[in-house]
DOSEVEX-940281 format. One record per atom (N, C-alpha, C): atom name; x, z, y. Coordinates in Angstrom, 3 decimals, padded with zeros to 6 digits. Last residue first. Example, Ala and Ser with C-alpha at 12.3 -4.5 7.8 and 13.67 -1.06 7.14 Angstrom:
<site><site>N</site><X>012.850</X><Z>007.080</Z><Y>-002.250</Y></site>
<site><site>CA</site><X>013.670</X><Z>007.140</Z><Y>-001.060</Y></site>
<site><site>C</site><X>012.900</X><Z>007.870</Z><Y>000.030</Y></site>
<site><site>N</site><X>013.190</X><Z>007.800</Z><Y>-005.690</Y></site>
<site><site>CA</site><X>012.300</X><Z>007.800</Z><Y>-004.500</Y></site>
<site><site>C</site><X>013.200</X><Z>007.800</Z><Y>-003.300</Y></site>
This chain:
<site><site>N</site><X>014.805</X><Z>038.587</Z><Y>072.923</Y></site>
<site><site>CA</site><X>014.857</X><Z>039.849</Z><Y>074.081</Y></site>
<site><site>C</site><X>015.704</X><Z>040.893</Z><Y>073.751</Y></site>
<site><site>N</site><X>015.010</X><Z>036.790</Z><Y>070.686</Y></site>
<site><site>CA</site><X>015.927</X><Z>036.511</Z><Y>072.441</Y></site>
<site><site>C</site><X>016.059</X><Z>037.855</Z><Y>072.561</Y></site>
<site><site>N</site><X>014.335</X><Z>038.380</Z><Y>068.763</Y></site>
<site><site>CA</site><X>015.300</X><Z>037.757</Z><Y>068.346</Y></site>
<site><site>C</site><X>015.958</X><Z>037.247</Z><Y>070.346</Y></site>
<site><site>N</site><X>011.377</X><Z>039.108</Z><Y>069.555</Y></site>
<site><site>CA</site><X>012.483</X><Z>039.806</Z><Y>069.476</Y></site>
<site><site>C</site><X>013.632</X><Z>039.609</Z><Y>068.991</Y></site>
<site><site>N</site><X>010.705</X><Z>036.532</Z><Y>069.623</Y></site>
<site><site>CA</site><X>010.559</X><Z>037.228</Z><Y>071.007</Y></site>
<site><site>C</site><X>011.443</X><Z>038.469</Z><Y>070.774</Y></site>
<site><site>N</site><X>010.652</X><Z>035.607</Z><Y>067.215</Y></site>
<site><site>CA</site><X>011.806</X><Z>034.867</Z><Y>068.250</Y></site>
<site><site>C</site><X>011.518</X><Z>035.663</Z><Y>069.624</Y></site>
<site><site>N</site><X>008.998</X><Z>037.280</Z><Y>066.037</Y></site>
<site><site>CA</site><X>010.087</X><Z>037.181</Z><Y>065.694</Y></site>
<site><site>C</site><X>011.222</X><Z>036.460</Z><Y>066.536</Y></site>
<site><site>N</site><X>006.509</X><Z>036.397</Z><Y>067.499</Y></site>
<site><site>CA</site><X>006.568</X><Z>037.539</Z><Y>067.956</Y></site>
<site><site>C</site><X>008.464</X><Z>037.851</Z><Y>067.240</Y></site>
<site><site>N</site><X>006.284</X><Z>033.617</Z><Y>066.621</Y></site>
<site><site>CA</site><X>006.604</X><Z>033.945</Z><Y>067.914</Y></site>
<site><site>C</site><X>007.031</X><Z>035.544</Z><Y>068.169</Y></site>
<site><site>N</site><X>005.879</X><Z>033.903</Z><Y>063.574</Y></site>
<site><site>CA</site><X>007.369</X><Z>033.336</Z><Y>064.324</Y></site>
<site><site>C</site><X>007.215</X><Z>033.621</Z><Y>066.009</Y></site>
<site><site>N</site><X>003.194</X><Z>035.396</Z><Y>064.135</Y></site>
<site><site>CA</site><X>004.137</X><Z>035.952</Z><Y>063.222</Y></site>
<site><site>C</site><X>005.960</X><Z>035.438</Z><Y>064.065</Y></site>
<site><site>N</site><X>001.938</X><Z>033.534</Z><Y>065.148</Y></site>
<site><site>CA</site><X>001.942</X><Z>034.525</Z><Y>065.898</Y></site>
<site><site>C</site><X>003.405</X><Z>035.430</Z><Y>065.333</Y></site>
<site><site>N</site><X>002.139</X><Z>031.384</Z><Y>063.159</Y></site>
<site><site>CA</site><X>002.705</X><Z>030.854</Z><Y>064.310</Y></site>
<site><site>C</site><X>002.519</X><Z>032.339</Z><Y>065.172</Y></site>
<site><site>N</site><X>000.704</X><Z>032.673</Z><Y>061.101</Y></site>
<site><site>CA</site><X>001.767</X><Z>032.483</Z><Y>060.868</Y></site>
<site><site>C</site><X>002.710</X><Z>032.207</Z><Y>062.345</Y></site>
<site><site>N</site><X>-002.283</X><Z>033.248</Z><Y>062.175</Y></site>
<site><site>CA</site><X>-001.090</X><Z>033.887</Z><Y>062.174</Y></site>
<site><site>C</site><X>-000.067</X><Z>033.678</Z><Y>061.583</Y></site>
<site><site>N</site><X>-002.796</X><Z>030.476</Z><Y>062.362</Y></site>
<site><site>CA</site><X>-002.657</X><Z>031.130</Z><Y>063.299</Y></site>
<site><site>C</site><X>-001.637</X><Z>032.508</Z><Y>063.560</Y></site>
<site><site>N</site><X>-002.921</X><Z>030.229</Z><Y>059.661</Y></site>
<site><site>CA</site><X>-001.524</X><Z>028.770</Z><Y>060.275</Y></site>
<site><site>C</site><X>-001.351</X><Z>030.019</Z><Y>061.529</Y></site>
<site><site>N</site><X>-004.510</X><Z>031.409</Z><Y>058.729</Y></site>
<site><site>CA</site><X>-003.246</X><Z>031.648</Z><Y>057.786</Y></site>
<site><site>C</site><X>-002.719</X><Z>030.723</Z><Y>059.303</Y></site>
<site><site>N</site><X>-007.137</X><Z>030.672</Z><Y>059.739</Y></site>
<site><site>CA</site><X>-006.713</X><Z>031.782</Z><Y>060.371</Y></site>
<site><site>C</site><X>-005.129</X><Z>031.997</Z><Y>059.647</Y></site>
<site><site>N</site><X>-007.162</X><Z>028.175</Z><Y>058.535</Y></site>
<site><site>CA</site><X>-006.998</X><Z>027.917</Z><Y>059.765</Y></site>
<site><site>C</site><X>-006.572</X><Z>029.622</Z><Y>060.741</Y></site>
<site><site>N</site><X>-008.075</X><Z>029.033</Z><Y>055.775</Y></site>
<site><site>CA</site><X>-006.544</X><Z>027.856</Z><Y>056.004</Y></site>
<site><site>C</site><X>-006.001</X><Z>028.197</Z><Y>057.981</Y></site>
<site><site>N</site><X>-010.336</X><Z>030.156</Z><Y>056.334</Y></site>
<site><site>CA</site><X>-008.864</X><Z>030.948</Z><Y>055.605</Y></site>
<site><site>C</site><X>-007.597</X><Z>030.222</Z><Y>056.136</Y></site>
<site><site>N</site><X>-011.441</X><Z>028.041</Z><Y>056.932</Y></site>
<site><site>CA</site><X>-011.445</X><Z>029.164</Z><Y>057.407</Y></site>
<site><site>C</site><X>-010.361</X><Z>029.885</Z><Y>057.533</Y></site>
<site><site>N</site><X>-011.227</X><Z>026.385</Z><Y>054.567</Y></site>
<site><site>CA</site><X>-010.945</X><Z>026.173</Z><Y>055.672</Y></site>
<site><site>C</site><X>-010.354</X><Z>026.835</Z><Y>056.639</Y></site>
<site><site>N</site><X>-012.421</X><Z>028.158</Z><Y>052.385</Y></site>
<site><site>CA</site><X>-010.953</X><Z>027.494</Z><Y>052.203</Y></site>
<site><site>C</site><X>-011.045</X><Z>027.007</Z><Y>053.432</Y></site>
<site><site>N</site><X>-015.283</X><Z>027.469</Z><Y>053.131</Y></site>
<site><site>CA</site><X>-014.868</X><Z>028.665</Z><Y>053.157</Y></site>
<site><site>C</site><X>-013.388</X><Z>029.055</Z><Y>053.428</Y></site>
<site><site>N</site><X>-016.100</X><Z>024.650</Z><Y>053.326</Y></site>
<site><site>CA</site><X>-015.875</X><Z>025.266</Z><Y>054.752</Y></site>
<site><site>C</site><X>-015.256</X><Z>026.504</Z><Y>054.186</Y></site>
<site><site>N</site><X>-016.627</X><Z>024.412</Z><Y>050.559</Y></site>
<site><site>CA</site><X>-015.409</X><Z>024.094</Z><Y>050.857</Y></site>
<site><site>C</site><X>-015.386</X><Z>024.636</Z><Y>052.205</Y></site>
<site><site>N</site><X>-019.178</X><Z>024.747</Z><Y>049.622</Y></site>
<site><site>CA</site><X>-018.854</X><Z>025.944</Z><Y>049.360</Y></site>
<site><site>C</site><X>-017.373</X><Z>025.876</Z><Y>050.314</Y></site>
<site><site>N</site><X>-020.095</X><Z>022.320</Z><Y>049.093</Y></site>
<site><site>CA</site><X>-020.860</X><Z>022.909</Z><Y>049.785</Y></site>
<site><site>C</site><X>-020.046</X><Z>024.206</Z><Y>050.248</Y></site>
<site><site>N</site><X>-018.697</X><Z>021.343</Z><Y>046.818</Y></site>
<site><site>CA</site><X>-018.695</X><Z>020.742</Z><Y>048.289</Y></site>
<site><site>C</site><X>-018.924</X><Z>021.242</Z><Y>049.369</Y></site>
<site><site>N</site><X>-018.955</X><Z>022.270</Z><Y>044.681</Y></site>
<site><site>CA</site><X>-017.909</X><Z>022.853</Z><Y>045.058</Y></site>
<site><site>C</site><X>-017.894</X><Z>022.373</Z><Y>046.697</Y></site>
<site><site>N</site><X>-021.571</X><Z>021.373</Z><Y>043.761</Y></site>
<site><site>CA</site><X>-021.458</X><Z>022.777</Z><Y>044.455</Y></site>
<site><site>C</site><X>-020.439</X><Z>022.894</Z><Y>044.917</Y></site>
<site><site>N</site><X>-020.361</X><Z>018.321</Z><Y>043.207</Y></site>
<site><site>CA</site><X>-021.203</X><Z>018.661</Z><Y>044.096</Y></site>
<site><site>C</site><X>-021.472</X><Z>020.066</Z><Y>044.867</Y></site>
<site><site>N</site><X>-018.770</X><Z>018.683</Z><Y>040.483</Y></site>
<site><site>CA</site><X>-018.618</X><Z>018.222</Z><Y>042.384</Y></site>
<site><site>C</site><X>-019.110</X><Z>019.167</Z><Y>043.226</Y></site>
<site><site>N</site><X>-020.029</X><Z>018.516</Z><Y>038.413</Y></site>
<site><site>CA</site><X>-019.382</X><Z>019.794</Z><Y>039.079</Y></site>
<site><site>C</site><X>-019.164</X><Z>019.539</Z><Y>040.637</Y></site>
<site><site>N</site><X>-021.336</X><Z>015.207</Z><Y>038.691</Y></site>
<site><site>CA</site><X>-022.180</X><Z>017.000</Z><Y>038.539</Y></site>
<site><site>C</site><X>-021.959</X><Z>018.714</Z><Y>038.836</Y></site>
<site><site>N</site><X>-018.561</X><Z>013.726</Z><Y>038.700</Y></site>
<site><site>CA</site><X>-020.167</X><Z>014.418</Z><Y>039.793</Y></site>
<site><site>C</site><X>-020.901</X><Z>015.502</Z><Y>039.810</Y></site>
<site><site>N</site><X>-017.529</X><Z>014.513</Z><Y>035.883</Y></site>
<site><site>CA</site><X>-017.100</X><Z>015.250</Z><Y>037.196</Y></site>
<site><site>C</site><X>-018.213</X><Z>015.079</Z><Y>038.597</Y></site>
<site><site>N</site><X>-018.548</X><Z>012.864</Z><Y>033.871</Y></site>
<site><site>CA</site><X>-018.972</X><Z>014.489</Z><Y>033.598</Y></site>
<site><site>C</site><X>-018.979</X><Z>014.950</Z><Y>035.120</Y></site>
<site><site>N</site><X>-017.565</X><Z>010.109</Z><Y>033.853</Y></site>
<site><site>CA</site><X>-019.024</X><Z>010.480</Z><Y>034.221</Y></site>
<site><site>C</site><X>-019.735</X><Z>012.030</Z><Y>034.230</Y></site>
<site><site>N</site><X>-014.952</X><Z>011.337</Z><Y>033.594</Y></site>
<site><site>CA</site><X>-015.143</X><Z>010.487</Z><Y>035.093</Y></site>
<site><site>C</site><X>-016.637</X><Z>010.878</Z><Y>035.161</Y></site>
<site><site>N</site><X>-014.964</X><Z>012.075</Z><Y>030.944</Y></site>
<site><site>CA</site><X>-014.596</X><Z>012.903</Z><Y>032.156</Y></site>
<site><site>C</site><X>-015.109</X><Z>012.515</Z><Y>033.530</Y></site>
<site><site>N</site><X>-015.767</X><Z>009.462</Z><Y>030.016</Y></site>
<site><site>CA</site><X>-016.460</X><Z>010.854</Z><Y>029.531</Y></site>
<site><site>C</site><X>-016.014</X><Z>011.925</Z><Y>030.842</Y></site>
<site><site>N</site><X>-013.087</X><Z>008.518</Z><Y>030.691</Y></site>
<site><site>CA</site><X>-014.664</X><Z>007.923</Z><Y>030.685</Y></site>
<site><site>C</site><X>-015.568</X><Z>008.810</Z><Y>030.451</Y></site>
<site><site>N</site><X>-011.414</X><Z>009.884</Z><Y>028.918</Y></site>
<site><site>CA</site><X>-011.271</X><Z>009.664</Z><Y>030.405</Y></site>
<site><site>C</site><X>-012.578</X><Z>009.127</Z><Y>030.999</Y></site>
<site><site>N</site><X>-012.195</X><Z>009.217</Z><Y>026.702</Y></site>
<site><site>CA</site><X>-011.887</X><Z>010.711</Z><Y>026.802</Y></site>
<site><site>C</site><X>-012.233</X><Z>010.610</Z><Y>028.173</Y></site>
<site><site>N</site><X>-011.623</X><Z>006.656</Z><Y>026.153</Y></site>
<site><site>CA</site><X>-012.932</X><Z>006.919</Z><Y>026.441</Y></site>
<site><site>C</site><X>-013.222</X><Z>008.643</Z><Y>026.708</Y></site>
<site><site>N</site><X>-009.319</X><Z>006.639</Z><Y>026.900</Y></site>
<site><site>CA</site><X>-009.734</X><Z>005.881</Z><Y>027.777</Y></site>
<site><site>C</site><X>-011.106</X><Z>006.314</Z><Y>027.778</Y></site>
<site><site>N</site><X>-008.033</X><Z>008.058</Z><Y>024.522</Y></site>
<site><site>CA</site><X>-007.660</X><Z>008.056</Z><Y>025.668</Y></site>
<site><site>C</site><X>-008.618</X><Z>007.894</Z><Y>026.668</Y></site>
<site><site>N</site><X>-008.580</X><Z>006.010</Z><Y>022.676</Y></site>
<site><site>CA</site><X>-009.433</X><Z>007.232</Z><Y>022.645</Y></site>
<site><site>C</site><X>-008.741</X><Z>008.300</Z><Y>023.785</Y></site>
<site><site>N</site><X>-007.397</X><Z>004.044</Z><Y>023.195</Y></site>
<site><site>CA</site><X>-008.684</X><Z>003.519</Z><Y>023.078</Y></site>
<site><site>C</site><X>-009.387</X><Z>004.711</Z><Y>023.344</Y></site>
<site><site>N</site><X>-004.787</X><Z>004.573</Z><Y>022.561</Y></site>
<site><site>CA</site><X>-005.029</X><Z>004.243</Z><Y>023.588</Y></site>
<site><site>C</site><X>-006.379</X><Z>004.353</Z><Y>024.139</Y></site>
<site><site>N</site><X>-003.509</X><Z>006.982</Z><Y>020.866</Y></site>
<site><site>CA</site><X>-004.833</X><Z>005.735</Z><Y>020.443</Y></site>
<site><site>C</site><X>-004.832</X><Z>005.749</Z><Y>021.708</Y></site>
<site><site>N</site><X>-000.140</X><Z>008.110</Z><Y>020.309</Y></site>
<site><site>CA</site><X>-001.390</X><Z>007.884</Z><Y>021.169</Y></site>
<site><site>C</site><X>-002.307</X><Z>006.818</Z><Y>020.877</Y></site>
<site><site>N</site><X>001.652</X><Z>009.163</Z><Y>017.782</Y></site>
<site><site>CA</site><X>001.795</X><Z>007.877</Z><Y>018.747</Y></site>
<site><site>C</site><X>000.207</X><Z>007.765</Z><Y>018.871</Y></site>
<site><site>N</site><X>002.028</X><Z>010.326</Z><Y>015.872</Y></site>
<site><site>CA</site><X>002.518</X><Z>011.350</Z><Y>016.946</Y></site>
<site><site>C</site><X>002.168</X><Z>010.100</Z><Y>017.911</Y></site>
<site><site>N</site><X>003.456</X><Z>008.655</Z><Y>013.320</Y></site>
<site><site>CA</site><X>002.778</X><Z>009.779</Z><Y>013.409</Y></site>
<site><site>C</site><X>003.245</X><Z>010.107</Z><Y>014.838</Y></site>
<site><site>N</site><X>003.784</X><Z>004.980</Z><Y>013.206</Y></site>
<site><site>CA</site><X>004.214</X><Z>006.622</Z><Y>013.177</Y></site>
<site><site>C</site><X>003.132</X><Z>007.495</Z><Y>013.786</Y></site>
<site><site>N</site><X>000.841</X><Z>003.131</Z><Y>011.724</Y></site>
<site><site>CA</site><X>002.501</X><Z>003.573</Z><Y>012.773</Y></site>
<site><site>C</site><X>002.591</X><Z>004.587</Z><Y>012.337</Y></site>
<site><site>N</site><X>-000.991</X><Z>002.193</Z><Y>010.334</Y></site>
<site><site>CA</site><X>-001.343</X><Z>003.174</Z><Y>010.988</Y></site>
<site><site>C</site><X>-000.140</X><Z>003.249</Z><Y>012.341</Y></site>
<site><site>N</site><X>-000.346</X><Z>000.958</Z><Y>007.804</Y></site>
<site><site>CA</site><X>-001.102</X><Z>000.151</Z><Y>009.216</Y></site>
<site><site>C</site><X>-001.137</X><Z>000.897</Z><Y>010.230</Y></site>
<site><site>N</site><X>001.739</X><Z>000.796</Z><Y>005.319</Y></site>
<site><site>CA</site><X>001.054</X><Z>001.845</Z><Y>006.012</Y></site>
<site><site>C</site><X>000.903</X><Z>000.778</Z><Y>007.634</Y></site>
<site><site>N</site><X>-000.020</X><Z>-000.855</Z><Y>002.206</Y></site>
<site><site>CA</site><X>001.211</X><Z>-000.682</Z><Y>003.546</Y></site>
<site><site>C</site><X>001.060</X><Z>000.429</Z><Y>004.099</Y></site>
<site><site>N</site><X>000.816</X><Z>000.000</Z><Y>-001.177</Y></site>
<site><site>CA</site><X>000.000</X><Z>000.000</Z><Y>000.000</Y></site>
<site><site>C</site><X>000.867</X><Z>000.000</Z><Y>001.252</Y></site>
């Protein structure tokens, strides 16, 4: 008998693709709440930069003075 198969350990392309296809049509459905919810991470993002830049100023104010 031959062996048709290949080596062991070597990827089905095919079942790859439909793994990935399955995923693609799964991910809308989670989406969507996470959308709603995203201003929160913003927030956060935008008070982190503020005080970071308060942080280096108040360090170079006592680094001149």
């Amino acid at each position: 008998m031959a062996n048709n198969q290949g080596p062991q350990g070597t990827n089905d392309p095919a079942g790859s693709t439909q793994m990935f296809r399955a995923f693609v049509d799964d991910a809308p459905q989670t989406r969507q709440p996470a959308a709603a919810a995203s201003s929160g991470p913003r927030v956060g993002l935008i008070v982190g930069i503020v005080a970071a830049v308060v942080i280096v100023a108040a360090v170079a104010w006592l680094a001149l003075g």
